[in-house]
N, C-alpha and C positions, 0 to 999 in steps of 0.2 A: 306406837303412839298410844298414849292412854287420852282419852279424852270424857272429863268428867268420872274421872275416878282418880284413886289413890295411889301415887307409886314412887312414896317415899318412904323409910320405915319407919320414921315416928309416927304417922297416922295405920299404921298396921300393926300396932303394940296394943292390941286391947283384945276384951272377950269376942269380939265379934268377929273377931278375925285368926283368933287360937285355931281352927279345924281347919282355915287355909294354910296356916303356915304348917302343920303338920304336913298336911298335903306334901306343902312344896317338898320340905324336908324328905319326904319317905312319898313318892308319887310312884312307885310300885305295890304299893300296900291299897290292896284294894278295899279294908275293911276302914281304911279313913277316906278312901273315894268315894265307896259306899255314903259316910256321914255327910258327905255334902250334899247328896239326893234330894235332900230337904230343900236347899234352898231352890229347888227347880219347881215346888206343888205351888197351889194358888198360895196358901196362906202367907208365903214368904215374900210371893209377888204383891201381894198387895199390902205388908208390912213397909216393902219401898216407896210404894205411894204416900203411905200415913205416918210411917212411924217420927217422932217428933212435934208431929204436928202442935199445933194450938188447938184447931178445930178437924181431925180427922174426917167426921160426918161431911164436912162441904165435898170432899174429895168423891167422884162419881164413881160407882165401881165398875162403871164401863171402861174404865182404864184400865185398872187390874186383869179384869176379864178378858177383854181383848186381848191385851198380851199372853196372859194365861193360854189363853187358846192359840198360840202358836207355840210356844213354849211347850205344849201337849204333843204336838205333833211325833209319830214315832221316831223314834232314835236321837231328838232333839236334847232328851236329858244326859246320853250318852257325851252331844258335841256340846251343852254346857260345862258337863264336865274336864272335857277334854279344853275349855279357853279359862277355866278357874285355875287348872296347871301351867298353861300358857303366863296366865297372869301373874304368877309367881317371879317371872322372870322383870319385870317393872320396874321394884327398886336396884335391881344390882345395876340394870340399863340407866336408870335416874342418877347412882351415885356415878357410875361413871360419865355422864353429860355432865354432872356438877364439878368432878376434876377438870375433864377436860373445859368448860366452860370455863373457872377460877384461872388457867393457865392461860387461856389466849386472849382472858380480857385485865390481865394485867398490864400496867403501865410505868414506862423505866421512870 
């Protein structure tokens, strides 16, 4: 189950999402596992807070922070890594619940 995230592939066609789908592609390659390391330091976690924004600044960075600070915890960027692979798996589970959905809520 995804909840409040993405996992259909039209919304996974963009730049921001180019280094997971290598991932998924080649998830033995550890020099594109490696590239995702990134998104586990603060500056990424608190790009989720803000980014978009209108007014950034309102956003408190006790959010960020806080989380940050678990997200630090040893070996936790390992088992980030390892649900960024996991989550690979989303849209192919999504396009199949949309077959199968489209066939049983058909009407003679």
């Amino acid at each position: 189950m995804v909840q409040n995230g993405i996992a259909y592939d039209e919304g996974l066609d963009n730049d921001f999402w180019k280094p997971l789908n290598a991932y998924w592609a080649d998830p033995k390659n550890e020099k594109l596992r490696e590239a995702l390391r990134q998104f586990t330091k603060l500056e990424a976690t608190r790009w989720q807070y803000t980014h978009e924004l209108k007014n950034p600044e309102l956003v408190s960075p006790d959010a960020w922070v806080t989380d940050q600070y678990f997200l630090d915890r040893d070996g936790n960027d390992d088992i980030q890594l390892d649900l960024f692979l996991s989550y690979g798996s989303n849209p192919r589970c999504t396009r199949s619940g949309r077959r199968t959905s489209a066939r049983t809520s058909r009407r003679p």
